[in-house]
SERO-4910 file (N, C-alpha, C, O; in steps of 0.05 Angstrom, whole numbers):
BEGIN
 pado doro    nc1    nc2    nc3   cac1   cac2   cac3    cc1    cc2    cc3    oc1    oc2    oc3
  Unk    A    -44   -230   1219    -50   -220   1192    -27   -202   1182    -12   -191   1198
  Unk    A    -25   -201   1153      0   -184   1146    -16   -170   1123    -39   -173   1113
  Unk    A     10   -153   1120     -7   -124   1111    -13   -135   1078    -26   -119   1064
  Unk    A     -3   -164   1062    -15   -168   1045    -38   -177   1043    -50   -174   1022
  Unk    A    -49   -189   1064    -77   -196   1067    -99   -176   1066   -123   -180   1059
  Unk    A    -82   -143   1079   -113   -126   1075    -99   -102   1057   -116    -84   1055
  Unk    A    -76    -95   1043    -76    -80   1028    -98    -78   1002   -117    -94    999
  Unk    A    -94    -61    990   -104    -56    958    -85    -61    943    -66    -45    944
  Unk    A    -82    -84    921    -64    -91    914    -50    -66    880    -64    -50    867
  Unk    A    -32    -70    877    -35    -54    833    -50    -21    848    -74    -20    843
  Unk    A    -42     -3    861    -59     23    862    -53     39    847    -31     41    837
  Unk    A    -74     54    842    -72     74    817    -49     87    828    -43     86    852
  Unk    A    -35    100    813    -15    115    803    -11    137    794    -28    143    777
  Unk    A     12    158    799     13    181    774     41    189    776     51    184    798
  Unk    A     54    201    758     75    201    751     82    238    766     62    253    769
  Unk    A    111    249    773    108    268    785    105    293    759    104    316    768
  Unk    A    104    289    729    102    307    715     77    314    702     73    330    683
  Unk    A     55    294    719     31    302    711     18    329    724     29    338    744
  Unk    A     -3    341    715    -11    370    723    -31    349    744    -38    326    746
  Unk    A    -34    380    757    -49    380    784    -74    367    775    -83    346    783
  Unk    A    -84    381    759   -122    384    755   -119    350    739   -131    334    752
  Unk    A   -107    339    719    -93    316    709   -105    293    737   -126    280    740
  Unk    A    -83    296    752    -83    287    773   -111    286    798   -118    266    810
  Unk    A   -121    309    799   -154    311    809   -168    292    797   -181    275    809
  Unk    A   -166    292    772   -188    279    757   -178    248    756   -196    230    757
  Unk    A   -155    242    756   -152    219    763   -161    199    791   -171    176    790
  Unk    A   -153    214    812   -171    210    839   -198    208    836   -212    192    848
  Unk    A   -208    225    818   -238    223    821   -252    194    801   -272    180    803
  Unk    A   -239    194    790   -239    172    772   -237    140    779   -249    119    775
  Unk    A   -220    147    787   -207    118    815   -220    115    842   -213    101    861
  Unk    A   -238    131    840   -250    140    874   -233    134    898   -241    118    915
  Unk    A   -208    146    900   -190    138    913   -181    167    926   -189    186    913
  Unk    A   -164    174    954   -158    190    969   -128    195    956   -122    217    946
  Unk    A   -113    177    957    -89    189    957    -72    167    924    -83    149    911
  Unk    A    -50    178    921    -36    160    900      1    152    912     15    164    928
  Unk    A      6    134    899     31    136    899     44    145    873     39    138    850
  Unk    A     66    167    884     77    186    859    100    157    846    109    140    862
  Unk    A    104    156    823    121    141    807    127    142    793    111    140    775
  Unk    A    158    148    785    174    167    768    165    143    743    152    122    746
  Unk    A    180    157    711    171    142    687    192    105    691    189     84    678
  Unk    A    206    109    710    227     87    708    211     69    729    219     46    729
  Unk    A    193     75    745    171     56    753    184     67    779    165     59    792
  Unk    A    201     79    798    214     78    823    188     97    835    176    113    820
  Unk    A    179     93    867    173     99    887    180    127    892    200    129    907
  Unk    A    168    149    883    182    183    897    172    204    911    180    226    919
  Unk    A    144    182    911    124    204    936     93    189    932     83    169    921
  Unk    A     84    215    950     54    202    949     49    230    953     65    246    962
  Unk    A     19    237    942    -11    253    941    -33    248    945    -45    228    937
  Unk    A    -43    265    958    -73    259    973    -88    288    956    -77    308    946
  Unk    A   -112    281    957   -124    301    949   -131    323    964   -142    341    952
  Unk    A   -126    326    988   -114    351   1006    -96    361    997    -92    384   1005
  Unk    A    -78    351    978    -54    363    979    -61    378    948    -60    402    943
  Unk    A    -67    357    929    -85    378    907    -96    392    909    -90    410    894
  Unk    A   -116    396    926   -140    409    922   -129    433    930   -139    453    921
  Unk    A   -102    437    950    -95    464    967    -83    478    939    -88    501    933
  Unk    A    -64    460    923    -49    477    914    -62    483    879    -51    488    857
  Unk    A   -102    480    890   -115    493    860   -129    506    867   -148    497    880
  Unk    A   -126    536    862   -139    563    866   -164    562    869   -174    543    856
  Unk    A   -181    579    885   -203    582    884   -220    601    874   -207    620    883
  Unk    A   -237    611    865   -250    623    848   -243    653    857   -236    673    844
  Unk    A   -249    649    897   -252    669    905   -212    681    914   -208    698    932
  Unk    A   -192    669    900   -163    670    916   -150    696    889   -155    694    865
  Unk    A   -136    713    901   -139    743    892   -116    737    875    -93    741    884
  Unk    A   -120    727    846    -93    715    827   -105    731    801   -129    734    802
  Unk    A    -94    740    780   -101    749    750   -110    723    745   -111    703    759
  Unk    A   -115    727    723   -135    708    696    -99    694    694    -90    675    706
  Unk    A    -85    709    676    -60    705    665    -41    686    686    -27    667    679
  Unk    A    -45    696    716    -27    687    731    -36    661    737    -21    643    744
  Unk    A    -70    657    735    -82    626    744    -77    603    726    -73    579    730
  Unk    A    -80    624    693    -78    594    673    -47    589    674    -41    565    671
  Unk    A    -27    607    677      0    598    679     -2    574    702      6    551    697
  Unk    A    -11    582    728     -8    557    748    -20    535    736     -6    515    735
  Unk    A    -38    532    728    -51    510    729    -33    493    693    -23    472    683
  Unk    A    -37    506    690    -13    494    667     18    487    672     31    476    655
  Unk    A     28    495    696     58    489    693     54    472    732     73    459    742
  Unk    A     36    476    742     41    468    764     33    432    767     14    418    760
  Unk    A     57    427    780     55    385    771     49    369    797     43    377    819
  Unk    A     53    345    788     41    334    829     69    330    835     71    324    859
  Unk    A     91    331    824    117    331    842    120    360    854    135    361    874
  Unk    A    108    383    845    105    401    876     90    415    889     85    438    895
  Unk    A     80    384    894     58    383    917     57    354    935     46    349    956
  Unk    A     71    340    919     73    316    931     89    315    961    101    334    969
  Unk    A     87    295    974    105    290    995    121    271    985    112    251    973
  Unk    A    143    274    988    171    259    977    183    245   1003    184    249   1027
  Unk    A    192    224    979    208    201   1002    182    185   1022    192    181   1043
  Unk    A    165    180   1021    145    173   1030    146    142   1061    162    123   1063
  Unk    A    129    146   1074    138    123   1087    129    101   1080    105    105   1074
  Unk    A    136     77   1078    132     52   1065    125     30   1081    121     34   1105
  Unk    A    124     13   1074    115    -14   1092    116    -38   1069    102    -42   1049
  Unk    A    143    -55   1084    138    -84   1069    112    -95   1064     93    -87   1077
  Unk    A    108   -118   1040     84   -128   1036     86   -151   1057     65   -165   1053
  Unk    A     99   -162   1075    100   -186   1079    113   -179   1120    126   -193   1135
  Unk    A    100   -148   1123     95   -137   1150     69   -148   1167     47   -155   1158
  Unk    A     75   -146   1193     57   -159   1204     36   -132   1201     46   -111   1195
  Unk    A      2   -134   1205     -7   -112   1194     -6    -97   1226    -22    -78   1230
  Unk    A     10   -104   1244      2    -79   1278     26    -66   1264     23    -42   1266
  Unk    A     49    -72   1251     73    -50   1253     66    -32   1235     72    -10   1245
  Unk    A     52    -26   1205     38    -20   1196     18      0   1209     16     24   1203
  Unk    A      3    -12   1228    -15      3   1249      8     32   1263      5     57   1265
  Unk    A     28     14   1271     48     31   1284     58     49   1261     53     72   1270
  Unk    A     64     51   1247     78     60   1223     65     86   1224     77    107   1226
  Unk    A     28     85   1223      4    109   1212     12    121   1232     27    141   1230
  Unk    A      2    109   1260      5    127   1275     24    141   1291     15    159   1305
  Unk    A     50    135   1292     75    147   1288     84    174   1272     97    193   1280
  Unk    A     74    168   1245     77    183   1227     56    208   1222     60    231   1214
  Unk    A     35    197   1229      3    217   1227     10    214   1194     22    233   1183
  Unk    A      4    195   1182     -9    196   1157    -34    176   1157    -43    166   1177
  Unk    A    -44    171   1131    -69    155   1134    -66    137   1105    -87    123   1101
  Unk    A    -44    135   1085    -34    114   1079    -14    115   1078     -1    136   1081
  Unk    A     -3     88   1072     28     73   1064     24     60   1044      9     42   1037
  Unk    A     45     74   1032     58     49    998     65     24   1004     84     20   1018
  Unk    A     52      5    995     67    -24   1007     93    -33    982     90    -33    957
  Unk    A    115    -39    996    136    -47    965    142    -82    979    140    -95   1001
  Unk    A    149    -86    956    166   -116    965    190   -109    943    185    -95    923
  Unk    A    215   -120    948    234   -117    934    243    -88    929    259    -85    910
  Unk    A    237    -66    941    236    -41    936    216    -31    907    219    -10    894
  Unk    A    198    -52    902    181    -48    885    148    -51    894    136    -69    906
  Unk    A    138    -19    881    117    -11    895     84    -37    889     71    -36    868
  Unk    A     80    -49    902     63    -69    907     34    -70    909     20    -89    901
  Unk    A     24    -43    924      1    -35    941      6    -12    951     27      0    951
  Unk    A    -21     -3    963    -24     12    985    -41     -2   1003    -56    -22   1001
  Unk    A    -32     16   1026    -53      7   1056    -67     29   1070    -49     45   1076
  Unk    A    -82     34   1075   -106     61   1086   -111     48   1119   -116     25   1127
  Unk    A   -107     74   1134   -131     71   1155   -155     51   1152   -158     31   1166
  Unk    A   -169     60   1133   -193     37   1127   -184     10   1131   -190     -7   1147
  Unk    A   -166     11   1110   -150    -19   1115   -156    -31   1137   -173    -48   1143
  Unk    A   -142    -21   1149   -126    -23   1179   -149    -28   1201   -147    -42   1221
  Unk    A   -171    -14   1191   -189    -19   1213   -210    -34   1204   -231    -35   1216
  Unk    A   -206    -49   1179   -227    -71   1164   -206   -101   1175   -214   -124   1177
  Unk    A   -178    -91   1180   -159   -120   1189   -169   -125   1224   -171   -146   1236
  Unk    A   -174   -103   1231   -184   -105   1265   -211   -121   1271   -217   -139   1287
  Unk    A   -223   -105   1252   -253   -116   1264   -255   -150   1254   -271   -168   1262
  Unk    A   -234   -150   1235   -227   -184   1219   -214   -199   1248   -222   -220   1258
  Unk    A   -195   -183   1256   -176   -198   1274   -194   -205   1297   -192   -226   1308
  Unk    A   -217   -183   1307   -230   -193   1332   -257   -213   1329   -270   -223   1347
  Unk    A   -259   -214   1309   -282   -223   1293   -313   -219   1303   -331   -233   1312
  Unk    A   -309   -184   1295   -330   -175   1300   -353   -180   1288   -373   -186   1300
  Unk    A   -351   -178   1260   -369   -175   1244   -377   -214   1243   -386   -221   1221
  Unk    A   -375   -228   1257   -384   -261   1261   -409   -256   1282   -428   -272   1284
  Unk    A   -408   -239   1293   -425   -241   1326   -413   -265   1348   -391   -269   1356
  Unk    A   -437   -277   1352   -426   -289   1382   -425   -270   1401   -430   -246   1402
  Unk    A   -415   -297   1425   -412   -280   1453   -387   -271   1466   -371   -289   1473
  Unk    A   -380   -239   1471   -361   -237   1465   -347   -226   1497   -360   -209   1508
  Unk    A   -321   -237   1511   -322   -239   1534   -294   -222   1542   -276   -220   1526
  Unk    A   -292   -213   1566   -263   -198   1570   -255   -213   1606   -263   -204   1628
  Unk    A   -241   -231   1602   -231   -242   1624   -197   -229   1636   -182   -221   1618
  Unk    A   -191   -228   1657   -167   -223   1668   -158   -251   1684   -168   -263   1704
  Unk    A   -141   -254   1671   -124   -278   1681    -95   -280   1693    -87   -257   1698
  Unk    A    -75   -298   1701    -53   -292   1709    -32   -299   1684    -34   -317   1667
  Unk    A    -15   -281   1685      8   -279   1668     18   -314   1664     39   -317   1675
  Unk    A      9   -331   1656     28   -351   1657     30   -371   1641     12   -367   1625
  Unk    A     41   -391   1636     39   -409   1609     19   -437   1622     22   -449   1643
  Unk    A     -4   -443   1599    -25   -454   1614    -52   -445   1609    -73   -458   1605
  Unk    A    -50   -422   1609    -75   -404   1611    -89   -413   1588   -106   -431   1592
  Unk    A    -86   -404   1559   -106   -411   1537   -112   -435   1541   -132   -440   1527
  Unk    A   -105   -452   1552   -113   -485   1547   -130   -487   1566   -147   -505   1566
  Unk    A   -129   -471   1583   -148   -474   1612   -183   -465   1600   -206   -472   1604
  Unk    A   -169   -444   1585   -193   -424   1572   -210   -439   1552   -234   -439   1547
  Unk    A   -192   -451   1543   -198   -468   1512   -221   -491   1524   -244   -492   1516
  Unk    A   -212   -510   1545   -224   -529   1560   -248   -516   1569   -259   -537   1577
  Unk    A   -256   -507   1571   -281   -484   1589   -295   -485   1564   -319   -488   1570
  Unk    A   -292   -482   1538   -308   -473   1506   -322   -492   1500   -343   -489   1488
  Unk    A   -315   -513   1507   -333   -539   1496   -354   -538   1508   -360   -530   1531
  Unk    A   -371   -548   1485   -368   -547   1463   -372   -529   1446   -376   -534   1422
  Unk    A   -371   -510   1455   -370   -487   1433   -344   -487   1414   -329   -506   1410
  Unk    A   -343   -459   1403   -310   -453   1393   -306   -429   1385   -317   -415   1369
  Unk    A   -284   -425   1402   -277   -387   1402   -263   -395   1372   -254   -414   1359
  Unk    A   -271   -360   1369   -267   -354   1336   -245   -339   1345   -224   -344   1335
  Unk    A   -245   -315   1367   -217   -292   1363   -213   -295   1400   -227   -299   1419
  Unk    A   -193   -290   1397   -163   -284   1426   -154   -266   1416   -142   -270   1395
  Unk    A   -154   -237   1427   -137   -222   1430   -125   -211   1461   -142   -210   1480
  Unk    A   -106   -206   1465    -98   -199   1491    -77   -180   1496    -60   -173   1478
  Unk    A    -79   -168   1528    -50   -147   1530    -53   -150   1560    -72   -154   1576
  Unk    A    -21   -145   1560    -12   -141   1592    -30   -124   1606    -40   -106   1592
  Unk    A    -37   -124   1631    -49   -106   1649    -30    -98   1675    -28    -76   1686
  Unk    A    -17   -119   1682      7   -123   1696     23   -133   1693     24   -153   1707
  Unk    A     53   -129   1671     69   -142   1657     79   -172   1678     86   -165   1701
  Unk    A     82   -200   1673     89   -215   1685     66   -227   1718     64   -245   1736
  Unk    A     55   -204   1708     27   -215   1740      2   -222   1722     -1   -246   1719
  Unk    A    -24   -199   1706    -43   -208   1702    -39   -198   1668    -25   -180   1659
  Unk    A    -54   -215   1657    -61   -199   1632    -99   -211   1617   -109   -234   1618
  Unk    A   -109   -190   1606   -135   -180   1603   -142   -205   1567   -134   -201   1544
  Unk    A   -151   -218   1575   -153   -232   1541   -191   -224   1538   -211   -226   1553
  Unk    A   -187   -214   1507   -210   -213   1492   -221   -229   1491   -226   -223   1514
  Unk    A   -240   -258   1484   -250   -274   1478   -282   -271   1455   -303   -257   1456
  Unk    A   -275   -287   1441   -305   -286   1427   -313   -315   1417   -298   -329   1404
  Unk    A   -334   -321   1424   -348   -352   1425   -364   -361   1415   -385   -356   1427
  Unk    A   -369   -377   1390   -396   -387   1380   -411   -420   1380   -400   -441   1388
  Unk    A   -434   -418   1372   -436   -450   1373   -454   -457   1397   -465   -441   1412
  Unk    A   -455   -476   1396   -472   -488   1426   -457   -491   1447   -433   -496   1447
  Unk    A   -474   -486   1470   -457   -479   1495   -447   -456   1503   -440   -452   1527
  Unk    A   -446   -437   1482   -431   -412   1485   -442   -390   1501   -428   -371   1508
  Unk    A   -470   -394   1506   -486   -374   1529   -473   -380   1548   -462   -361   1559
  Unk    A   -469   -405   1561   -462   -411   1584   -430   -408   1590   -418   -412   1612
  Unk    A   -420   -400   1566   -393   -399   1578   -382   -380   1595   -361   -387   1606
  Unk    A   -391   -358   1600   -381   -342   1626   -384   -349   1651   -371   -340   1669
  Unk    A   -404   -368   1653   -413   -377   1681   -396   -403   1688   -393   -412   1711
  Unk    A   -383   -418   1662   -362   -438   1667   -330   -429   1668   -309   -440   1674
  Unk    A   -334   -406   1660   -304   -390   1669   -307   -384   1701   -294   -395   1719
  Unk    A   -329   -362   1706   -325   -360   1732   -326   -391   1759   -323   -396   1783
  Unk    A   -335   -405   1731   -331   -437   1765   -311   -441   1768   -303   -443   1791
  Unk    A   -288   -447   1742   -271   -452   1738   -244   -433   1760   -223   -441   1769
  Unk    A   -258   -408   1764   -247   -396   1780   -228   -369   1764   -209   -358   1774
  Unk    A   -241   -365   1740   -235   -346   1725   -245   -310   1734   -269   -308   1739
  Unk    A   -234   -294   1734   -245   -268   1729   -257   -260   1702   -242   -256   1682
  Unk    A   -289   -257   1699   -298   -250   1683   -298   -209   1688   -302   -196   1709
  Unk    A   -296   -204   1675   -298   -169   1676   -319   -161   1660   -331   -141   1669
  Unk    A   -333   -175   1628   -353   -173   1612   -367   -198   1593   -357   -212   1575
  Unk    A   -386   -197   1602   -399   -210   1580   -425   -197   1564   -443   -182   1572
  Unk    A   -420   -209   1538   -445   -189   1524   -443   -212   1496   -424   -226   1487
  Unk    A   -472   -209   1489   -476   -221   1456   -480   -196   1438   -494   -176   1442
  Unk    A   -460   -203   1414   -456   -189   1396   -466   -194   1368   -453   -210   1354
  Unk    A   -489   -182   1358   -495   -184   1330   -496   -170   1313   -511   -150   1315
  Unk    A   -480   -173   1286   -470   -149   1280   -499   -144   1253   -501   -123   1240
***
């Protein structure tokens, strides 16, 4: 999956010379968390979350004059408050580097650009609506975690064992780089109760089996 498949494509926007409260009401409007900042010439110059608004608009109870509050709130803009230079992510990224990207960075979106032109955004949410896609959770079936040997062969061995069913998701990771590695499996269709018990004839390590309905 790539990160054009689960971005939000066209995301609202605001320019860095709009006011704060401007800007609040725009989020609220868009029911959206964060924006990408975009100068009048259309270029990419930050992003805002409404954490970052909300800190820098006084609170009823924050020890400021009358005089000194309407001055802020009148001259204070989302370029300073924004985070500048923002981290980005091609549209046409696989969506784990992306994954890597959030959590590297500890943010919870990315601007997507293609061409150095801003395209989308991508959210955590995203990210974790592409997972439960990629494992194919939200299908049900029966969903299995086998350990197998590192070697070329294996899915076809696994695949032969499905009939007649048909796995919907494979995901997998090393457990012992070059010795075993742990594959996800999820299975629907007829036959598919029985397929753990034709892995283990087969001479497979089953570690879990369970039916999943979402």
């Amino acid at each position: 999956m790539l990160v054009a498949d689960a971005m939000t494509p066209d995301p609202t926007t605001v320019a860095p010379d709009v006011h704060v409260l401007q800007a609040l009401e725009r989020l609220s409007t868009a029911h959206v968390r964060r924006m990408p900042v975009v100068d009048r010439s259309g270029a990419l110059t930050g992003i805002v979350t409404a954490g970052d608004l909300n800190a820098a608009t006084p609170r009823a109870t924050t020890a400021i004059s009358l005089y000194d509050l309407n001055y802020l709130l009148a001259t204070l803009t989302v370029g300073d408050v924004m985070t500048p230079g923002p981290v980005t992510v091609e549209r046409e990224a696989p969506i784990e580097d992306a994954a890597v990207l959030l959590e590297r960075h500890r943010v919870s979106g990315l601007p997507v650009v293609e061409n150095d032109e801003l395209v989308g955004i991508l959210t955590i949410t995203d990210v974790l609506r592409a997972f439960i896609d990629v494992h194919g959770a939200a299908e049900g079936g029966i969903r299995l975690t086998v350990e197998v040997p590192d070697e070329p062969g294996v899915l076809a061995s696994l695949a032969q064992q499905a009939a007649p069913g048909n796995i919907t998701a494979v995901v997998t990771s090393a457990v012992t780089p070059g010795a075993t590695r742990r594959l996800v499996l999820r299975i629907q269709g007829e036959g598919s109760e029985g397929y753990a018990e034709r892995l283990e004839a087969a001479g497979v390590r089953v570690l879990d089996a369970r039916r999943f309905d979402p």
